[in-house]
N, C-alpha and C positions, 0 to 999 in steps of 0.2 A: 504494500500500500504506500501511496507518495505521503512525503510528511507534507501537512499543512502549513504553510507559515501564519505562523498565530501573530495580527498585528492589531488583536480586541483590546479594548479600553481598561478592562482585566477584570476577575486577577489574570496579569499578565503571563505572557512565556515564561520559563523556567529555564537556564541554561542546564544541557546535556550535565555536566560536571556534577551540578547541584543535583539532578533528578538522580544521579547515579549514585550519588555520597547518600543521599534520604531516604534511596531504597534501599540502602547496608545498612540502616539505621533504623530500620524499619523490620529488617531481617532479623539484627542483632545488634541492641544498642549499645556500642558504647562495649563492647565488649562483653555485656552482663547477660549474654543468654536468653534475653528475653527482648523484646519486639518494643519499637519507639512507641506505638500504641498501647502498651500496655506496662508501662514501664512508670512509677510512681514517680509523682512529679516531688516528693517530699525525699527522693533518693538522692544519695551521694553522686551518681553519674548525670543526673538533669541537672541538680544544681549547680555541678560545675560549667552545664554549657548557660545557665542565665548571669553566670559569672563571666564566662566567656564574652556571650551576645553583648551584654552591657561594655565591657573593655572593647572587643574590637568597634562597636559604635562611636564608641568615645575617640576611637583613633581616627575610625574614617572620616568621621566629620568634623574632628577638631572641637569636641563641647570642653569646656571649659570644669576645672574639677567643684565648681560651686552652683554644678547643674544636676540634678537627679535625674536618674533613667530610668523606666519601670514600662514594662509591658505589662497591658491590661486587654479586656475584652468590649466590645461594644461597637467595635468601628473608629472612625472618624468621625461620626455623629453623634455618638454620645458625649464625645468632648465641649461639641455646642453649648452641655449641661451643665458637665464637671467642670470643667476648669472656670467657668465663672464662678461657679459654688467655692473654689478652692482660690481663687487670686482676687474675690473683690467680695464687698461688703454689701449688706442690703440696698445703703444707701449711696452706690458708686456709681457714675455711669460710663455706661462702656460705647467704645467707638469702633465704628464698621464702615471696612472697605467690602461694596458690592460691585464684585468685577464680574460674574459670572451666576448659574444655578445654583452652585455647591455654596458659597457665599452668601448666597441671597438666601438660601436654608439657614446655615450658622445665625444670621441675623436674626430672623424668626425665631427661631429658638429662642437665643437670648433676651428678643426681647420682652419674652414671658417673664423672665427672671428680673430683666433690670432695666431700670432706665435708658434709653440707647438714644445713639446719633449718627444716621448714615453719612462719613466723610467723604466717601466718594460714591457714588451709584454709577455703574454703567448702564444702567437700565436706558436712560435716553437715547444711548447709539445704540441700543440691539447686544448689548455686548461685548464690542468689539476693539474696544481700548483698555487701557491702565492709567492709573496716577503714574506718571513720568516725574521722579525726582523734584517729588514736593511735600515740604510738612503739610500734612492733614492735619493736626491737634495744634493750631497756634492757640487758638480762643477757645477750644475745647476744653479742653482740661480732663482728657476719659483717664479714666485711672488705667485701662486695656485698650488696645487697638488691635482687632481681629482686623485678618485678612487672610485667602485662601491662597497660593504663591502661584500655583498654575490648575487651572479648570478645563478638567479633563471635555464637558459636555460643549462649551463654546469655542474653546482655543486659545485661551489668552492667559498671558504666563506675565506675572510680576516680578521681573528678573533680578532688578533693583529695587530692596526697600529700603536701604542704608539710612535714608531719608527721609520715608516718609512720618516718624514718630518716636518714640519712646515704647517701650513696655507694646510689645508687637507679642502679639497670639497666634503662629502661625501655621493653619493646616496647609500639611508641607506631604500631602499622601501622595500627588502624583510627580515629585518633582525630585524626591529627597532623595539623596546619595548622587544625585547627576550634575550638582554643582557645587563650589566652597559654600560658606556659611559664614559671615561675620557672627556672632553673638553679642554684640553688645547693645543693641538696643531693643536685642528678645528677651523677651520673660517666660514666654515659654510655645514650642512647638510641637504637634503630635502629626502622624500620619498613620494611617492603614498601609500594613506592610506590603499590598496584594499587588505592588506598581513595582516596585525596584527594589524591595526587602522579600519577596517571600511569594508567601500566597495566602488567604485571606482568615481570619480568625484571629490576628492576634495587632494590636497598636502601640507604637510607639511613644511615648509621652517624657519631653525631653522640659525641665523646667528650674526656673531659678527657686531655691528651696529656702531661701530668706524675705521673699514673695510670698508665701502661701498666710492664708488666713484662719483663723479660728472659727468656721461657723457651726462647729459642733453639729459636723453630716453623719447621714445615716452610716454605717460601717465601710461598706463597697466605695462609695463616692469619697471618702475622706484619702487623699494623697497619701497623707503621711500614713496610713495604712500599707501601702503599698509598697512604700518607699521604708519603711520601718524592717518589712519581711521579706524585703529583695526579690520584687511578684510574686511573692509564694502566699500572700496571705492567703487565698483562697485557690482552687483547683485554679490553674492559668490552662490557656491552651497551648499544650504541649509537643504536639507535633507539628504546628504551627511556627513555633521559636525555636526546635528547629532547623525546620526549614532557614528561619532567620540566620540563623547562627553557622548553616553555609552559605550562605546568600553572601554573607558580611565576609566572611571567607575567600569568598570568589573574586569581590570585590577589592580585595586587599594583593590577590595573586593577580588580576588584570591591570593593574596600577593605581589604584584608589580612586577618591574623587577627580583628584585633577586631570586621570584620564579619561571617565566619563563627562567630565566637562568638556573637554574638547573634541571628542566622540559625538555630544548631546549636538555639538552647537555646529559640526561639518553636516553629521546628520540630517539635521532641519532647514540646512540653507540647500544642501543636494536637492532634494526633496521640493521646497519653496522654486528653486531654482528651475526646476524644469516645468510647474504648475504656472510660473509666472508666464513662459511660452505659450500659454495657450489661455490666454486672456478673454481670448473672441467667445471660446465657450465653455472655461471654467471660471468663475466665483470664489474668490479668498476674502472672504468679509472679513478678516481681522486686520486691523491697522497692522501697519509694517514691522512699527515698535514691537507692537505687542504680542505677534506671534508666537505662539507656545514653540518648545524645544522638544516637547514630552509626545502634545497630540495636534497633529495639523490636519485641522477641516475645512472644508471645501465644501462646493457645492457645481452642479452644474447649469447651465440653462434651459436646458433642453431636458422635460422630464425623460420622455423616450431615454437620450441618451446615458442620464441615470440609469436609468434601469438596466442597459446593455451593458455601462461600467461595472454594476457590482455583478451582474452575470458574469461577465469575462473574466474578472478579479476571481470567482469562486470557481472558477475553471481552470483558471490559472494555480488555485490553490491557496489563495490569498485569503485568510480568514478574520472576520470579525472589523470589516471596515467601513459597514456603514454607521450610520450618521445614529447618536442618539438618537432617540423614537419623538423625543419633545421638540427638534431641529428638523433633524431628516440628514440629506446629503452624504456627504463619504468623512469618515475620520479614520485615520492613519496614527495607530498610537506605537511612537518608536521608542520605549522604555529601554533605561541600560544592557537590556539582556536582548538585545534587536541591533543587529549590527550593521557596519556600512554597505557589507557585500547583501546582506536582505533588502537593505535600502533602493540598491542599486537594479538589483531586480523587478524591486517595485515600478523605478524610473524608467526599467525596460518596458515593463508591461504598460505604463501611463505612453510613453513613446509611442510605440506599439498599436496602442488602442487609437489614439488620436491621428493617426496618419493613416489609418485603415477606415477613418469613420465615413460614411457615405451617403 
């Protein structure tokens, strides 16, 4: 059977290496005879890989040692909850950037919780900019500034926040480990591992731990819980982290972030590059700026000839590239584990297709 080339929004591809190390792990973990599935998470061999996961996190991304690391369960949406619960007071209010769908969620959320003030909306273009290198919070004063860094469903990736505030909350699920990270003006960052960490079950939650607040939460939602029992307070998910913990592995033998940043960023101009040739009858609704690195969507003119792209695409073997169901169109999600030679096949097939159209 031909392999797929999986380019879905995710949970993303797996590289060969990793599926291979997860299936020995899975076999026999860790040496101990018995199966990653079934292997107690309260054991001396799991908890040396959440010891693990956590150190090599801390290397590939450069966190700083006065950040707590803790995987937990829930997604990236459940953090909409917690980490307000956990970094601000009843009486705080909190500031949002709405670049995208997954943004314009978090805000909702929140604003259940708290006072809020949208600093930037994209909502007036359709989605298809960012704040460009500019404080949002001069007259504000949010004690938090959430922002989503790149949105997987529109395409728009916030490359630089250096900028735009203080005390930044950021979900960083579809973007993370494929670029540096300054941390000084974070408080705290989580992602769903299912994009460039792993595969889906288990979240990152990266935070400054002189930040967190006293609001006396229920057991699950209290940080310092978690951060106290080194993710173990409760069952975590286990085969899940990991997956993580060769992910971060893998990551560290292909040359760390600074390789996948340079990877991320030839990637998406190849790609941008040859879409921009066919202007007459493809559609790139995202400003220039703001194009994601992570997922490049499209769209075409011509329904007909939709329709015949993703036929050919799924002929071609090309999996998982149409358009979110709330948009439509074609999205192209090239995570760290999608490489240039995938890329370029893709470029053949878009080549290919548009010179044969009739």
């Amino acid at each position: 059977m031909t392999n797929l080339i999986h380019l879905g929004a995710g949970p993303s591809f797996i590289p060969e290496e990793v599926k291979k190390a997860v299936i020995n792990e899975i076999e026999d973990f860790s040496n101990s005879r018995m199966s990653a599935l079934e292997i107690s998470h309260r054991s001396k061999e799991f908890s040396n890989v959440i010891l693990e996961s956590e150190e090599g996190l801390r290397e590939v991304l450069g966190i700083p040692s006065n950040f707590f690391v803790i995987f937990i369960q829930g997604g990236a949406t459940f953090q909409n909850t917690c980490i307000p619960m956990n970094f601000s007071d009843d009486d705080d209010k909190l500031g949002y950037v709405v670049s995208g769908a997954w943004s314009n969620k978090t805000h909702l959320d929140g604003s259940k919780l708290r006072q809020t003030e949208v600093l930037f909306n994209g909502e007036s273009t359709n989605y298809t900019s960012v704040p460009l290198n500019t404080n949002l919070d001069k007259e504000s004063s949010c004690r938090l500034i959430f922002l989503t860094s790149n949105e997987t469903i529109n395409g728009v990736q916030i490359k630089d926040y250096n900028n735009i505030g203080n005390d930044l909350v950021i979900d960083m699920s579809s973007d993370i480990a494929s670029k540096k990270v300054s941390w000084e003006n974070i408080t705290c960052a989580y992602a769903g591992a299912q994009k460039n960490l792993g595969t889906a079950g288990v979240t990152i939650v990266i935070g400054k731990k002189d930040k967190l607040v006293n609001n006396k939460l229920a057991s699950y939602l209290d940080f310092n819980n978690h951060i106290n029992e080194s993710s173990l307070y409760n069952t975590p998910p286990v085969v899940p982290i990991i997956v993580l913990n060769q992910m971060i592995k893998w990551i560290k033998m292909k040359g760390g972030v600074e390789y996948f940043q340079k990877q991320s960023i030839k990637k998406a101009n190849t790609l941008y590059e040859v879409l921009d040739t066919y202007k007459d009858s493809i559609i790139l609704p995202v400003e220039e700026e703001a194009r994601s690195f992570s997922n490049v969507v499209l769209n075409v003119k011509n329904q007909d000839i939709l329709e015949r792209f993703l036929i050919g695409a799924k002929e071609s073997n090309f999996h998982g590239i149409a358009g979110h169901r709330s948009v439509g169109g074609v999205r192209v999600s090239i995570y760290n584990s999608i490489d240039l030679v995938t890329v370029n096949k893709l470029v053949n097939f878009i080549n290919n297709f548009m010179k044969n159209l009739s």
